[in-house]
Structure formats: structure tokens, C-alpha cells
PAGU-988001 format. One record per residue: x, y, z of N, C-alpha, C, O in turn; residue in three letters. Coordinates in steps of 0.2 Angstrom, whole numbers, plus 5000, padded with zeros to 4 digits. Each point is the difference from the previous one (the first is absolute). Example, Ala and Ser with C-alpha at 12.3 -4.5 7.8 and 13.67 -1.06 7.14 Angstrom:
residues 2
REC  n_u  n_v  n_w ca_u ca_v ca_w  c_u  c_v  c_w  o_u  o_v  o_w residuo
REC 5066 4972 5039 4996 5006 5000 5004 5006 5000 5005 4999 5003     Ala
REC 4993 5006 4993 5004 5006 5001 4996 5005 5003 5003 5006 5001     Ser
This chain:
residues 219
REC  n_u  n_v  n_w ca_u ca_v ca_w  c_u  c_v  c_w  o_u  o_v  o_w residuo
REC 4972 5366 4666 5004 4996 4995 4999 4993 5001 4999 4997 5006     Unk
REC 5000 4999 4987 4999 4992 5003 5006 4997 5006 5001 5003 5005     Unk
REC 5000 4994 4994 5002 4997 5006 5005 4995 4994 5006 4998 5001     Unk
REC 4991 5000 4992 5007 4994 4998 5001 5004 4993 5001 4997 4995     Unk
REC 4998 5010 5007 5001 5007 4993 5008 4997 4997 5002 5001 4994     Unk
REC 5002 4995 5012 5007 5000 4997 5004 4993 4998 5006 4998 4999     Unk
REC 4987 4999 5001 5000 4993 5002 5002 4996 4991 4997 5000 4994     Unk
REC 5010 4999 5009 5004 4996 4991 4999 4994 4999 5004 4997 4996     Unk
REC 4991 5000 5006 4998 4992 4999 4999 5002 4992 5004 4996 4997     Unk
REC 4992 5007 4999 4997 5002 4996 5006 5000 4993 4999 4999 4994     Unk
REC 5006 5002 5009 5005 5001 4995 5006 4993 5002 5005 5000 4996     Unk
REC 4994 4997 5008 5004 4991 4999 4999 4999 4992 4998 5003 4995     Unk
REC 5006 4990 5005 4999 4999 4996 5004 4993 5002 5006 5001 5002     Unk
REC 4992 4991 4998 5007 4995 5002 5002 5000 4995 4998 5001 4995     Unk
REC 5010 4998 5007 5005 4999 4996 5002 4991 5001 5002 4999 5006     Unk
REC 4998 4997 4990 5006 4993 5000 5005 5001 4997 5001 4999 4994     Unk
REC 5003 5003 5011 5009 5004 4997 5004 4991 4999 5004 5000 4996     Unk
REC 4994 4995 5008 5005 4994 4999 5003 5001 5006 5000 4995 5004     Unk
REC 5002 5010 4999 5004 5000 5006 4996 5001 5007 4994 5003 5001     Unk
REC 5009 4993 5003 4998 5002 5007 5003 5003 5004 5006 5000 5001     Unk
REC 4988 5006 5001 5003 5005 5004 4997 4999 5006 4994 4997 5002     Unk
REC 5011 5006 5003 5000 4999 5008 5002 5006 5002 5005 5002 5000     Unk
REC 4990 5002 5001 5003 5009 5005 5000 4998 5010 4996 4997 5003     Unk
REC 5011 5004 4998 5001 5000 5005 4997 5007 5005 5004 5004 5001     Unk
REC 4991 4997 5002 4999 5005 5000 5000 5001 5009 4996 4997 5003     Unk
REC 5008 5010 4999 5002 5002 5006 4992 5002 5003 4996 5003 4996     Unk
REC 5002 4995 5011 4995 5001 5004 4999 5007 5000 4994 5002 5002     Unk
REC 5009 5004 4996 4998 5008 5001 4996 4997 4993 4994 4998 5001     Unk
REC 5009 5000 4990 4999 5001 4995 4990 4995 5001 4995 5002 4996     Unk
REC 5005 4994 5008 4996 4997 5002 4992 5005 4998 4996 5000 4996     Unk
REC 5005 5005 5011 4995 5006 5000 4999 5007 4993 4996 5005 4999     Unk
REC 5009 4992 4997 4997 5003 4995 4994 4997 4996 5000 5003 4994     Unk
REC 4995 4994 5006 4996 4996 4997 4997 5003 4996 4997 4998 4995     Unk
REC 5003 5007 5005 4995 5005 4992 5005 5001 4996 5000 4999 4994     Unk
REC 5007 5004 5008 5005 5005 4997 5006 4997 4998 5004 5004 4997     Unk
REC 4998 4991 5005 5006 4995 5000 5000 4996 4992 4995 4998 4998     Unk
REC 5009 5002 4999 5001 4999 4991 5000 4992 5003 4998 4997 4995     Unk
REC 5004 5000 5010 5000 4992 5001 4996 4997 4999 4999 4994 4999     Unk
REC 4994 5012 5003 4993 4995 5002 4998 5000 4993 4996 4995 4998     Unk
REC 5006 5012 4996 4996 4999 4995 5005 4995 4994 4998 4999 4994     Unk
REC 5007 5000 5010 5005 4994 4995 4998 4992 5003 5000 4995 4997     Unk
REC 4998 5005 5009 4995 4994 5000 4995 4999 4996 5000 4994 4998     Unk
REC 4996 5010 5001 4992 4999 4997 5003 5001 4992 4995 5001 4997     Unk
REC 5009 4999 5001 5003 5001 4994 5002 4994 4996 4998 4997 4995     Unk
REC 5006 5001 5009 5004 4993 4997 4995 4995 5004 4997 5001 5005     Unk
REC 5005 4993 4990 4997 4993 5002 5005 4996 5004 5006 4999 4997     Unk
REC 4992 4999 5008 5004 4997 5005 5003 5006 5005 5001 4998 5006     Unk
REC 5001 5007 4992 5003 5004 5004 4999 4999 5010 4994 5001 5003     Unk
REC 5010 4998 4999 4997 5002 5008 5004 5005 5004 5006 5001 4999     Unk
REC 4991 5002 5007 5004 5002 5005 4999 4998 5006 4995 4999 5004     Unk
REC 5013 4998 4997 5001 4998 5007 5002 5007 5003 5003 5004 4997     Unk
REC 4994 4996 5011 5000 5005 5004 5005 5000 5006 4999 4994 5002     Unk
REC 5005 5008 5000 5005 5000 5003 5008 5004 5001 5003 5002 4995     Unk
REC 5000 4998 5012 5007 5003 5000 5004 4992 4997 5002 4999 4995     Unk
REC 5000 4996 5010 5001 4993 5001 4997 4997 4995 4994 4999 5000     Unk
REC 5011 4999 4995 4995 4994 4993 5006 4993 5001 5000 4997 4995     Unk
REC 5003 5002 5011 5007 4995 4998 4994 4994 5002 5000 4995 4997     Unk
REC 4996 5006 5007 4996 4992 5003 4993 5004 5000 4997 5002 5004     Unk
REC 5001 4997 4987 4995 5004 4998 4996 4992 4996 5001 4999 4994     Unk
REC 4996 4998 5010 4998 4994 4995 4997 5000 4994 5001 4996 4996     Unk
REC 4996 5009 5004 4995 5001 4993 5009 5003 4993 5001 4999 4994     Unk
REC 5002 5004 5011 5006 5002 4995 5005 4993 4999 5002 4998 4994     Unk
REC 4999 4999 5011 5004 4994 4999 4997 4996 4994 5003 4997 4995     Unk
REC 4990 5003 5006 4998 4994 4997 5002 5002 4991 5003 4996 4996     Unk
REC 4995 5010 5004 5002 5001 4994 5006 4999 4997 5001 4998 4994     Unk
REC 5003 5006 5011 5011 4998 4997 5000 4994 5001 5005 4998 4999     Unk
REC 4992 4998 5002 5001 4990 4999 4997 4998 4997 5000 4994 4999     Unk
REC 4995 5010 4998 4996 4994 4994 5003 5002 4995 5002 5005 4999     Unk
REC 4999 4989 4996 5006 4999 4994 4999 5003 4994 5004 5002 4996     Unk
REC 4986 5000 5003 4999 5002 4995 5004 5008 5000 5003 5002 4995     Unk
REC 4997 5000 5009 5002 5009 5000 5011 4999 5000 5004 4995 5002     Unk
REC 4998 5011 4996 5004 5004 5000 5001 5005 5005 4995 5004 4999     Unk
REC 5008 4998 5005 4998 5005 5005 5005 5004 4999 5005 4997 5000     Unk
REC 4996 5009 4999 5003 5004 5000 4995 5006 5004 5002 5006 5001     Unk
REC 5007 5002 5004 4995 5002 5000 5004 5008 4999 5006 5001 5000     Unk
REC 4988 5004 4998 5001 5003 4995 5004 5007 5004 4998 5002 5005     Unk
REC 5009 4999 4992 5005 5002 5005 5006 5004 4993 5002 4997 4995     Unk
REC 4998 5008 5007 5008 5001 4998 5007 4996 4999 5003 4999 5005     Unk
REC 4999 5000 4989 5007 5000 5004 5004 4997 4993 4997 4997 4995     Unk
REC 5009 5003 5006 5005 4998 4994 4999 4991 5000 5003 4998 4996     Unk
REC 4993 4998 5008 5000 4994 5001 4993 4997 4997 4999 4994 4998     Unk
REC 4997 5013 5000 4994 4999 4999 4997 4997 4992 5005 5000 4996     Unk
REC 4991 4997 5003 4998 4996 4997 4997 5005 4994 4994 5001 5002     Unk
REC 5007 5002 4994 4994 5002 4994 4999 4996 4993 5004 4995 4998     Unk
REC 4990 5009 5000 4997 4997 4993 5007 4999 4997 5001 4994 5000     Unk
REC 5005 5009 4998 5001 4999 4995 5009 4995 5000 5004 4998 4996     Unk
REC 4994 5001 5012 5008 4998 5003 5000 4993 4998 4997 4995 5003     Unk
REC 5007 5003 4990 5003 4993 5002 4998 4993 5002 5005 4997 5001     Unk
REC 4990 5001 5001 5002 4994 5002 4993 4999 5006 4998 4995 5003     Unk
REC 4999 5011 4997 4994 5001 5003 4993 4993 4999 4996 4997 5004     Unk
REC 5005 5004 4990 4992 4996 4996 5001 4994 5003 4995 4996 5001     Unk
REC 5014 5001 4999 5001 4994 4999 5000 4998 5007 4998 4994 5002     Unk
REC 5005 5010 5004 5000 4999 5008 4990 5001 5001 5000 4998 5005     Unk
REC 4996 5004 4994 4993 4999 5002 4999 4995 4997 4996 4998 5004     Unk
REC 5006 4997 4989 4999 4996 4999 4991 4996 4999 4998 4995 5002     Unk
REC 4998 5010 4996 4993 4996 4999 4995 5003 5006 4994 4999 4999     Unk
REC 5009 5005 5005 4997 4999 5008 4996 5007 4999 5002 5003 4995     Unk
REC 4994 4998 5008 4997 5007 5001 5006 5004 5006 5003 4997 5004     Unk
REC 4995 5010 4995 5008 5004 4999 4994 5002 5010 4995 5003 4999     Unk
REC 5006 4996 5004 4997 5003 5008 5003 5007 5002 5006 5000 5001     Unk
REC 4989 5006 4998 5007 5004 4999 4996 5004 5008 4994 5001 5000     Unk
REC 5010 5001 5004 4999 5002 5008 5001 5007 4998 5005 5003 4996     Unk
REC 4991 4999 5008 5002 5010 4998 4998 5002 5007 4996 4997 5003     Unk
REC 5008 5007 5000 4999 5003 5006 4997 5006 5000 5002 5005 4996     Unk
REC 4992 4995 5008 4995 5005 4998 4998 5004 5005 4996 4999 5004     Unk
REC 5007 5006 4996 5001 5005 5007 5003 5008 4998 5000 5002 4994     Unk
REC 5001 5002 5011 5003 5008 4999 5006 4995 4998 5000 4994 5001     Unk
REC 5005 5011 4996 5006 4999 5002 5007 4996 5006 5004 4996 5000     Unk
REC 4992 5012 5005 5003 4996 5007 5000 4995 5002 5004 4996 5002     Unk
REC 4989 5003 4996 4997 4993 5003 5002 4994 4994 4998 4994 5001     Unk
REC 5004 5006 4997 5003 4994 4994 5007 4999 5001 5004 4996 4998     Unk
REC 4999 5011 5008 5007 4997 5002 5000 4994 5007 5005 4996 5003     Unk
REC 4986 5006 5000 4999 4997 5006 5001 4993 4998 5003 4996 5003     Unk
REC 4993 5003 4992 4997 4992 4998 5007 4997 4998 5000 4994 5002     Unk
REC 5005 5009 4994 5006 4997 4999 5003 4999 5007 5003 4994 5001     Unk
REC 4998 5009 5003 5004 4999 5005 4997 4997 5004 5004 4998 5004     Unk
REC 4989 4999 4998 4998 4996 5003 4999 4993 4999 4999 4995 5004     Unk
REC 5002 5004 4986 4999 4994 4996 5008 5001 4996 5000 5001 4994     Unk
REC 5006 4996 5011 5006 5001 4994 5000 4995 4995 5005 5001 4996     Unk
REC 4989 4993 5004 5001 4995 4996 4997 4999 4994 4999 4995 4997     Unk
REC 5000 5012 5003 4993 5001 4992 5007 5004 4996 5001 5000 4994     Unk
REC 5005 5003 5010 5004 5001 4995 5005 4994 4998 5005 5001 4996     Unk
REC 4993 4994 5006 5003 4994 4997 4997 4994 4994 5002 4995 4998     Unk
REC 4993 5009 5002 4995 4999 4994 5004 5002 4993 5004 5004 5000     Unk
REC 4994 4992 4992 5004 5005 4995 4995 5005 5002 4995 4999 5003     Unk
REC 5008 5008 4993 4997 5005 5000 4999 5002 4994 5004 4997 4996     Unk
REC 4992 5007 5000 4997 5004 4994 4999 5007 5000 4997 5003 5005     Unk
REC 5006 5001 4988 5001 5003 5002 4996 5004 4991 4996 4997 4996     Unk
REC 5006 5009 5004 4997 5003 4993 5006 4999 4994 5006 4999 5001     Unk
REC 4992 5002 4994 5005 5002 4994 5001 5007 4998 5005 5003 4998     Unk
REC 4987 5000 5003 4998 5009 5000 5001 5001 5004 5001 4995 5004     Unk
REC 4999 5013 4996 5001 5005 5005 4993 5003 5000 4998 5002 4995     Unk
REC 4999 4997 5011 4992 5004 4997 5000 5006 5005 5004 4999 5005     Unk
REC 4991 5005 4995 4998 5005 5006 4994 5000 5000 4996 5001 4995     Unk
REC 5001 4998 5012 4994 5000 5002 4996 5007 4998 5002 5006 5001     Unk
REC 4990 4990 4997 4994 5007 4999 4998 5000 5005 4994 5000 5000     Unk
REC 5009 5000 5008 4995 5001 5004 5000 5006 5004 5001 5000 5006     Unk
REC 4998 5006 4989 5002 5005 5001 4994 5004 5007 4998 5006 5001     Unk
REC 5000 4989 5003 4994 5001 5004 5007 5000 5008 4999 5004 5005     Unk
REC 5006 4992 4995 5004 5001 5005 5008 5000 4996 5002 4999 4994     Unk
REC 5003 5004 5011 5006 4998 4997 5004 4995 5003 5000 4999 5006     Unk
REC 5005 4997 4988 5003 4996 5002 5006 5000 5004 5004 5001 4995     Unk
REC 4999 4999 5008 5008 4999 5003 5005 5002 4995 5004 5005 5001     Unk
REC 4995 4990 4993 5004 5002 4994 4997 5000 4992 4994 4998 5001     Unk
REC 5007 5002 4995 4997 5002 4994 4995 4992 4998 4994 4998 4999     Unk
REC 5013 4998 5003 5000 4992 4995 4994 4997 5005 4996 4996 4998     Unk
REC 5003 5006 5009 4995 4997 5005 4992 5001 4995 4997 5004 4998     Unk
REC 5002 4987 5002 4993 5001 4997 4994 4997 5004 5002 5000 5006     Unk
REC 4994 4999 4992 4994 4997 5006 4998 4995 5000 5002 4997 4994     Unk
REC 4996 4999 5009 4999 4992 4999 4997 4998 4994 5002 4994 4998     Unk
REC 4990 5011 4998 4997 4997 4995 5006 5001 4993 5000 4997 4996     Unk
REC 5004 5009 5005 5004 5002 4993 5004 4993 5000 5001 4997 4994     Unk
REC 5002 5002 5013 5007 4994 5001 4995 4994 4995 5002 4999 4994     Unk
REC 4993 4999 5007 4998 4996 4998 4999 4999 4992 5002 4995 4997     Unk
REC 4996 5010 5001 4997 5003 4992 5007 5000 4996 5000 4999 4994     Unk
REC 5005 5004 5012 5006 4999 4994 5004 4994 4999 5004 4999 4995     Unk
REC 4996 4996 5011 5002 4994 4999 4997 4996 4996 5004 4996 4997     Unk
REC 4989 5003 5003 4996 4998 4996 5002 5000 4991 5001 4996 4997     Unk
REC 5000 5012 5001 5001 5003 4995 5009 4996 4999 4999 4996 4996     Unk
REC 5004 5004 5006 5008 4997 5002 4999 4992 4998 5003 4998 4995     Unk
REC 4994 4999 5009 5002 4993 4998 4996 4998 4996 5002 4995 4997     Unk
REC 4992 5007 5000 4994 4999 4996 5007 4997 4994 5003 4995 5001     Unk
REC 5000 5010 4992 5004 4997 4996 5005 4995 5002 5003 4997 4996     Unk
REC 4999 5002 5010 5004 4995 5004 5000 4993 5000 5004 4997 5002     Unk
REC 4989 5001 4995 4994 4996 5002 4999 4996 5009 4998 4995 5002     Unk
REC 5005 5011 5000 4999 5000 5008 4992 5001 5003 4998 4999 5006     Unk
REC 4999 5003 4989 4993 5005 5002 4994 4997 4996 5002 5000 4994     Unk
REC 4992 4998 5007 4994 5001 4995 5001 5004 4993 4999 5006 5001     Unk
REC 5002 4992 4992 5001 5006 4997 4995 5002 4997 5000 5004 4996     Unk
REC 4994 4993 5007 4993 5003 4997 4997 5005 5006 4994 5001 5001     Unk
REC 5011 5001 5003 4994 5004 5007 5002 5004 4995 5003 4999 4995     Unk
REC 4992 5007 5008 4999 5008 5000 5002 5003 5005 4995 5003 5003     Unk
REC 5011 4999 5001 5000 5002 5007 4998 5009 5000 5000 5004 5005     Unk
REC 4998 4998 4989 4999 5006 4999 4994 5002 5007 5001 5004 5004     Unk
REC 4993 4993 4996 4996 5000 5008 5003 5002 5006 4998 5004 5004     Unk
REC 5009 4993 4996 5002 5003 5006 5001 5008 5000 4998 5003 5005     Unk
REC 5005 5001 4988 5003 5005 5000 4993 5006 5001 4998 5005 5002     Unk
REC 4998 4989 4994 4993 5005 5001 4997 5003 5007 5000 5005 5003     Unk
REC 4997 4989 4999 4998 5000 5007 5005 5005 5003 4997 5005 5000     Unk
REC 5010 4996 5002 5005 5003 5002 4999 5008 4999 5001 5004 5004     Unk
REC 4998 4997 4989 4998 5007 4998 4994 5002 5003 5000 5005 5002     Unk
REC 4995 4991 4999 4993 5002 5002 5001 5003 5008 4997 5004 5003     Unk
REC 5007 4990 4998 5001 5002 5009 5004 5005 5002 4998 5003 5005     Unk
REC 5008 4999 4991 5000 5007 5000 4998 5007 4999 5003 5005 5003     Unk
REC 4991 4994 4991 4997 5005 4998 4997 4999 5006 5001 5005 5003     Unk
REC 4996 4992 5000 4995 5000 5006 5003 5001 5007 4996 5002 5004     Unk
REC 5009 4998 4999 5004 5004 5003 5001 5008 5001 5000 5004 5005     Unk
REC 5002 4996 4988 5001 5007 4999 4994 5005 5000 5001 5006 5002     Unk
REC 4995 4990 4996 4994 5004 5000 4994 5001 5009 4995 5003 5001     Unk
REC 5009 4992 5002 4997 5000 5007 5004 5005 5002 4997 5005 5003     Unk
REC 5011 4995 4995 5002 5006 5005 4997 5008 4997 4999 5004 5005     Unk
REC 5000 4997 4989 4999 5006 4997 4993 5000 5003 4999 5005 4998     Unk
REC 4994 4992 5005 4996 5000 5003 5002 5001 5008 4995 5002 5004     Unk
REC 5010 4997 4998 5000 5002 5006 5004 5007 5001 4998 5003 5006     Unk
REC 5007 4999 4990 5001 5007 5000 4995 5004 5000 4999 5005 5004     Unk
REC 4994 4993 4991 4997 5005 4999 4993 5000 5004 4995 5004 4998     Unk
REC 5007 4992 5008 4995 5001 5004 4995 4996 5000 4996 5001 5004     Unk
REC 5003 4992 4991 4995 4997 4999 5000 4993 4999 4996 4997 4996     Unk
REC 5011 5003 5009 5000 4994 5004 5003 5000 5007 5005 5003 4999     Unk
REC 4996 4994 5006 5003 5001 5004 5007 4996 5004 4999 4994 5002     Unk
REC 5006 5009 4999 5005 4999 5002 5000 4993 5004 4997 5000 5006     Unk
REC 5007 4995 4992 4998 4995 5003 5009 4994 5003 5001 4995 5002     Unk
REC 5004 5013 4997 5005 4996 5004 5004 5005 5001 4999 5004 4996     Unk
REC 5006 4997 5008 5000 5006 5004 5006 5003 4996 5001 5005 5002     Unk
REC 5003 4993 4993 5004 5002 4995 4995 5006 4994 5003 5004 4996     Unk
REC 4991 4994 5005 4998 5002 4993 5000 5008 5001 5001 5004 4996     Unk
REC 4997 4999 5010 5002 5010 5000 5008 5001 4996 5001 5006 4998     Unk
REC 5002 4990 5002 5006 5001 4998 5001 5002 4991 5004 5004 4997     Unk
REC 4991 4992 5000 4998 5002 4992 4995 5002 4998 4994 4998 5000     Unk
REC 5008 5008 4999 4996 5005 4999 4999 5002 4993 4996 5005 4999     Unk
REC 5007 4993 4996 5002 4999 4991 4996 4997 4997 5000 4994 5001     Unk
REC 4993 5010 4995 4998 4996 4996 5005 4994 4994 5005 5002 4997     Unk
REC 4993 4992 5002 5005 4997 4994 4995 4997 4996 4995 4997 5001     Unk
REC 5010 5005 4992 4996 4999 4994 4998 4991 5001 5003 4996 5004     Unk
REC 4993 5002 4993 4997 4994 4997 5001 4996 4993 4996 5001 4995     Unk
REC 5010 4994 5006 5005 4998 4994 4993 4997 4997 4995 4997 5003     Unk
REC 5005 5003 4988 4995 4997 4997 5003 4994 4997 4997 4996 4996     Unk
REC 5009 5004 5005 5005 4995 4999 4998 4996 4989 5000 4995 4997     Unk
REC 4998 5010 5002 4998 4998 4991 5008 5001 4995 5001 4998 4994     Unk
């Protein structure tokens, strides 16, 4: 088999959504670099970055950013305090500024790690959704229904503030949702390759799926 048989550069596409995004991404999510939705929400958006790290409070590349005037920093969190497209008063508190939007990019667990090691990112405003979505990342499962991935978080925020005139209204963030399918199709298709023998087990969980799964064509 080639070697870049699964390689989605091919299916990017940049997006200039108007927003700066910031993926806060925990040192395990780090070593994901083929299979991690952060790295392909990097290469997706303009501007996008990931900083790396548990400790972001004396993060100078992050500081610099929460103090420069041009940005808005919010970061993106649940909660009855939280900020959406459609709340009130929102357009008028960003005031002109690009909207800085921090996403914590990690498992689960690990996104309770980064909160409790940085309690000051929960003193940030926070953003939140106006929909209720459920992730297509039927390649793992989440926690809970509403848990989405970092490339979805973004594609739906995007789609959110876009009429808000919070957002670029001329992106296409459709790019993202593509790439994201492609990489799922190709996940699934590496596992059903290793069921069948004709590829080989490469972490110590995988004897444990022994289930061909269908290949969503997402049409």
C-alpha cells in the first residue's frame, strides 16, 4: 500500500471564516498528527493555530494574543453565561473586533485536565451554540450525543455567526465537513482492512473489533 494512500491534503481546501481560531491542544492529542480533526482544522482555516500544552495561564504566544485589542477572546464552553449567535447584545459587546475563539482540543478527560489546570480561561466570555447538533464521527463514540469534534465545533460556529455578521459571510466552510467525511471514510476503511487481514494491527485495542462497519457515503 502507498504510504500517503490516506493522506487528505488533497481534499483541504482554506477557509477565511473572519474568525480567529486558537485549538488549545493537550500533549497526548499532540501525537495524534495523522488522525487528530485539529491538525486537519488547522490546515483548513486561515489563521488557525495550535498551541500545545497542559498549562496555557503563562503561555506567551497565548497571552499575546488575549491582549492584543484587534481580537475578542472568548472561549468556547457551555453554559447558561455563554455567549451565542443569537443572544442580545453580543454583536454590540465584540464591537468591530475579530471574535478569538479558543477551543480546547483534547479526549474528553483531558479537556477536564486543561480546565482545571487553567481556571482562568473559565473567566474568559464563553460561546456557546444556538443548535443542538450530533456528531458524524461515527469512526469513534462520544461520551454523550451533543459531544462534537473540534473540526464540526468549528463548521458550526462558523455557520452561527456567519448571519450574525460575526463571521466572513462570503466563507464556504462546507471544506471542512468534506475533508472530515473523507477522513472518516478512510478510517473505516483501514479498520475493515485490518479485520480482513490486509492490514495489520497497530494498537493493542484493535483485537477487540472484530465487526466489519459499513462506509457512510454521506450523499
Amino acid at each position: 500500500m502507498k504510504k500517503d494512500e490516506f493522506c487528505l491534503c488533497k481534499y483541504t481546501e482554506e477557509i477565511d471564516s473572519g474568525i480567529k481560531f486558537v485549538l488549545l491542544m493537550h500533549p497526548k492529542e499532540v501525537k495524534k498528527n495523522r488522525t487528530g480533526t485539529g491538525w486537519i482544522t488547522r490546515i483548513s482555516l486561515k489563521g488557525c493555530e495550535i498551541i500545545e500544552g497542559l498549562e496555557f495561564e503563562h503561555n506567551e504566544r497565548l497571552n499575546a494574543l488575549l491582549s492584543d485589542p484587534q481580537y475578542y477572546p472568548v472561549l468556547m464552553y457551555p453554559g447558561q453565561d455563554a455567549w451565542t449567535a443569537s443572544k442580545p447584545g453580543f454583536k454590540e459587546e465584540v464591537n468591530g473586533r475579530t471574535i478569538l475563539a479558543l477551543i480546547i482540543d483534547s479526549t474528553w478527560f483531558c479537556s477536564r485536565k486543561i480546565i482545571q489546570h487553567n481556571p482562568g480561561l473559565l473567566k474568559l466570555p464563553k460561546v456557546s451554540f444556538d443548535g443542538s447538533y450530533r456528531s458524524i464521527f461515527t469512526f469513534k463514540r462520544e461520551p454523550r450525543p451533543e459531544y462534537i469534534s473540534t473540526i464540526e465545533t468549528c463548521y458550526y460556529l462558523i455557520k452561527e455567526l456567519q448571519p450574525a455578521g460575526l463571521a466572513n459571510p462570503n466563507a464556504n466552510p462546507e471544506p471542512l465537513m468534506n475533508v472530515f467525511k473523507q477522513m472518516i471514510k478512510n478510517q473505516l476503511r483501514a479498520e475493515n482492512e485490518r479485520i480482513l487481514g490486509l492490514r495489520p494491527d497497530i494498537h493493542h485495542m484493535d483485537g477487540k473489533y472484530t465487526k466489519l462497519r459499513e462506509i457512510p457515503d454521506f450523499d
